[in-house]
N, C-alpha and C positions, 0 to 999 in steps of 0.2 A: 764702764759700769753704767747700767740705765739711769737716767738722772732721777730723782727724786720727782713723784708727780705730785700736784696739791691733790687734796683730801679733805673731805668734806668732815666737822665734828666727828660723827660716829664710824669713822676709820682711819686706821694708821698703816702704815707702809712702812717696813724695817725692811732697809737694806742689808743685805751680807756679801755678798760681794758680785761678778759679773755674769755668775749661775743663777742664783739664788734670790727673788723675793717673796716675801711676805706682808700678806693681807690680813689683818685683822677688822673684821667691822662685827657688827653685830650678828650678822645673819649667818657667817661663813668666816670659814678660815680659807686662803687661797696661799697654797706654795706654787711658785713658778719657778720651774728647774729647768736648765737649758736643755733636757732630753724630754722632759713629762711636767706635768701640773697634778696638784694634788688639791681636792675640793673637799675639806672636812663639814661637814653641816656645825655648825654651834647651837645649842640649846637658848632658848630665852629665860633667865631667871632675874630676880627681884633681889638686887645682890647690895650688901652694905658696901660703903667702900674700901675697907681692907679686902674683902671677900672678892672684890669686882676684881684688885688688884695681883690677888692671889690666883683667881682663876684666870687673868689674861698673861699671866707669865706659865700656868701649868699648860696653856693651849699654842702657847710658844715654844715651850720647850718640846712638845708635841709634833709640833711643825714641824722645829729644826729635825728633829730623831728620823722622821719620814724622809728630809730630804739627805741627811749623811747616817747611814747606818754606821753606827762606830763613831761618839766623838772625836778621839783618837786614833781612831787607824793610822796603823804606820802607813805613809804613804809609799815607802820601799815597796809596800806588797803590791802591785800591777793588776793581782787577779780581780776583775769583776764579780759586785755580788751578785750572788746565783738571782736574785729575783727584781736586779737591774736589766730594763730593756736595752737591750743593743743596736748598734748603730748600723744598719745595712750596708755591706759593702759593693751593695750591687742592689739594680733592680732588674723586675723585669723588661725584658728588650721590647715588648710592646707601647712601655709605659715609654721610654725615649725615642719613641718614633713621633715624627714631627705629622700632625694633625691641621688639616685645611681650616679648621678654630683656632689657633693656638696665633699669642702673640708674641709677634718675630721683631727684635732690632738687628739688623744684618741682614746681610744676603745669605739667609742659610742654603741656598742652590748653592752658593760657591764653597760656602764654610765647609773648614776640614773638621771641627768641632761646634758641637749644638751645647750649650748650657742652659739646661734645665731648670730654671729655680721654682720652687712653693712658695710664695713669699704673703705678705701682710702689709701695706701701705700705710697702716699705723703702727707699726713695730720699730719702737727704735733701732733694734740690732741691722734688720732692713735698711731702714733709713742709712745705718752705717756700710751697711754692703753696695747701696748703693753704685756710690762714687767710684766704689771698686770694682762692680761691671764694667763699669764707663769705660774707666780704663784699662781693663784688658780686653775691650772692643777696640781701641784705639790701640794698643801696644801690640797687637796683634795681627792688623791692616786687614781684617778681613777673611782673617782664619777662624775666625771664632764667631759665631751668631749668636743672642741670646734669647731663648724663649720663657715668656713669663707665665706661670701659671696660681691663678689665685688660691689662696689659703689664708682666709681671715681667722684670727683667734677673737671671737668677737666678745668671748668670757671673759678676755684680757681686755681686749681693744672695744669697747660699744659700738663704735661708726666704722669699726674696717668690713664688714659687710658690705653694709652703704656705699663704700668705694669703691671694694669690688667689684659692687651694679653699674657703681658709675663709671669707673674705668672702660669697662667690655662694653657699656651704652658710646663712649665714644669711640671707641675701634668699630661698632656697626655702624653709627653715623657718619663714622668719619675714616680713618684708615688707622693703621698700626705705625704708623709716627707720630698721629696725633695723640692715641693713646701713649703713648710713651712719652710724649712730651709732656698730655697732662700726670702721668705717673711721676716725671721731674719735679712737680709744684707738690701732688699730692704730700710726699716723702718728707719734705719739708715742713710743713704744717703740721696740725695734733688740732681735728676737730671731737664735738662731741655731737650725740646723736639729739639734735635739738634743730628746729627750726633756721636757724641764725647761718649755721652750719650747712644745710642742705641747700642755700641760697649760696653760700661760697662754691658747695661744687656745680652748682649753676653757672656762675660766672666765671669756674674755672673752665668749664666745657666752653662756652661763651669765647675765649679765649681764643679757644681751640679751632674756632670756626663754626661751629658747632648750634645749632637753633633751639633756644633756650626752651620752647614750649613741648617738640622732638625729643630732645632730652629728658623733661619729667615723664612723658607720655613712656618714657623705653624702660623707667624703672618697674611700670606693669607689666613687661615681655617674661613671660614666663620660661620662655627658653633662656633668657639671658641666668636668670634666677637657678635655673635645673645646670646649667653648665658650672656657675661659681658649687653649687652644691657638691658636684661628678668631682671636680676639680679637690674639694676639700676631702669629697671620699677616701680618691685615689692615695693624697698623700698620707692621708691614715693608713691604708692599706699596706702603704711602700716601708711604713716606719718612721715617716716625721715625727718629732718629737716637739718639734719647736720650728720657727722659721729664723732667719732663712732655709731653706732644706733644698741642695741642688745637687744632679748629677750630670756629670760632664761626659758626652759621649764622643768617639771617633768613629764615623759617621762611617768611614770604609773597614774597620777591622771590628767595630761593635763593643772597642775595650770601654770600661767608665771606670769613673772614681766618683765617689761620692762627697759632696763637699758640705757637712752636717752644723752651719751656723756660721756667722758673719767674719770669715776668715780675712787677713791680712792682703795687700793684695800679692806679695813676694808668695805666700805660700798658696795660695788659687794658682800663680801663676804656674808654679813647682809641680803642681796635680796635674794641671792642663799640659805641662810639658813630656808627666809621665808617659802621655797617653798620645802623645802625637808622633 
C-alpha cells in the first residue's frame, strides 16, 4: 500500500487499499485507481459544520461509487464492466523498437529481451519496481536490457516533471549510467516542487560528474522538454493507466507481454520467461 503522505490543513488522504486513493481538499476531489484517476471539480460553499460534514462524506461516497461500480459485486463474476478501460495486451511494434534517445541499462545489442518501462521517479509503486528491474538484470546475466521511458503523473506527483528534465539533462551531459545511477538516488527520495528541492537535484547531478551551472542551463533545452512530453503522449496512446506501465519484447520473434504495475519480481520473471 502507498504509505500515507502528510497533508496540509485543507486536505485529507483516505486510504483504501493498494488501488485506491482519495483526495479530498477543497478545490477537487482526486481518485487514483491503479488503471485511471478520476478529477471531480468540488464547488466552493459557506457550509455550517454539520453541513461541511455531511457534504464531505456525500463526496466520498461519490468517490468511492466512481472507483468500484457495485459495492458488492460478487467477485465470482470475472467479467469486466462494459465502461472499464482495459489493459492492452500488446502494443504497437513501433512503440518497442529501441530509439538512438531512449535510455538503455544493458547491452540491449546482446539482449535477447528489451523491457520497456513508462515510469515516474516520484511514484511510490516505481520506487517499488525498482529493485525489481535490478534484479532481473542481474538474474538474467545479460539477457534482458532495460529501457526507461519518462511518464511523470505530475497531478499526482508536483516534481516528477522536474525529474524527468533532470534525469534526460543528465544522460545529455553525461551518459546512460550516469542517468541511471542518478534515477537509483532519484527513487529513493520524495522531493517537492520548491526551491530547496531543485538544489538537491543539482547536487544529485553534481554527484554524477556532472557541471552544476550545464545542468540548470539544460532545463531550458526545449528538445529535452518536447521528448519527456512525446514520451508521456505515447504512453497515453498505448493504454497506460497508471505507472509503472512496461512491455517486455523478444527482440527476434517480436512476441510481448505486457507488465501493467509494480509486479512481484517471481511474476516479471514468469512473463519474461513466457516470451523467451
Amino acid at each position: 500500500m502507498e504509505p500515507q503522505k502528510e497533508t496540509n490543513n485543507d486536505e485529507t488522504v483516505l486510504e483504501k487499499d493498494v488501488q485506491d486513493t482519495i483526495v479530498i481538499n477543497e478545490d477537487e476531489v482526486v481518485v487514483t485507481h491503479s488503471e485511471h484517476s478520476e478529477l471531480i471539480p468540488a464547488k466552493k460553499f459557506v457550509l455550517t459544520l454539520p453541513m461541511a460534514v455531511l457534504t464531505g462524506f456525500a463526496l466520498l461516497a461519490l468517490a468511492i461509487m466512481l472507483v468500484v461500480p457495485g459495492l458488492k459485486k460478487d467477485t465470482s463474476n470475472t467479467t469486466p464492466d462494459a465502461e472499464a478501460p482495459e489493459t492492452p495486451t500488446s502494443v504497437d511494434k513501433n512503440v518497442v523498437k529501441l530509439r538512438a534517445d531512449d535510455l538503455v541499462r544493458g547491452d540491449a545489442s546482446k539482449a535477447e529481451v528489451l523491457l520497456f518501462t513508462y515510469s515516474d521517479s516520484d511514484c511510490p509503486f516505481c520506487a517499488r519496481f525498482h529493485p525489481t528491474v535490478a534484479s532481473v538484470l542481474a538474474d538474467y546475466q545479460g539477457k534482458v536490457a532495460w529501457v526507461y521511458r519518462q511518464f511523470p503523473l505530475d497531478s499526482l506527483h508536483p516534481n516528477a516533471y522536474t525529474e524527468a528534465i533532470a534525469m534526460e539533462c543528465v544522460a545529455k551531459l553525461g551518459d546512460n549510467t550516469k542517468a541511471f545511477n542518478y534515477l537509483d538516488k532519484l527513487v529513493t527520495i520524495t522531493l517537492t516542487p520548491d526551491p530547496k528541492s531543485n538544489e538537491t537535484l543539482v547536487t544529485l547531478a553534481k554527484e554524477q560528474g556532472i557541471d552544476g551551472e550545464a545542468f540548470k542551463n539544460c532545463f531550458a533545452d526545449t528538445g529535452i522538454s518536447k521528448k519527456v512530453d512525446a514520451s508521456i503522449a505515447e504512453a497515453g496512446k498505448i493504454g497506460a493507466r497508471g505507472t509503472p506501465f512496461s512491455v517486455a519484447v523478444n527482440k527476434k520473434t517480436g512476441e510481448q507481454v505486457v507488465i501493467p504495475g509494480a509486479y512481484p519480481l517471481d511474476a516479471v520473471k514468469e512473463m519474461i520467461d513466457s516470451i523467451l
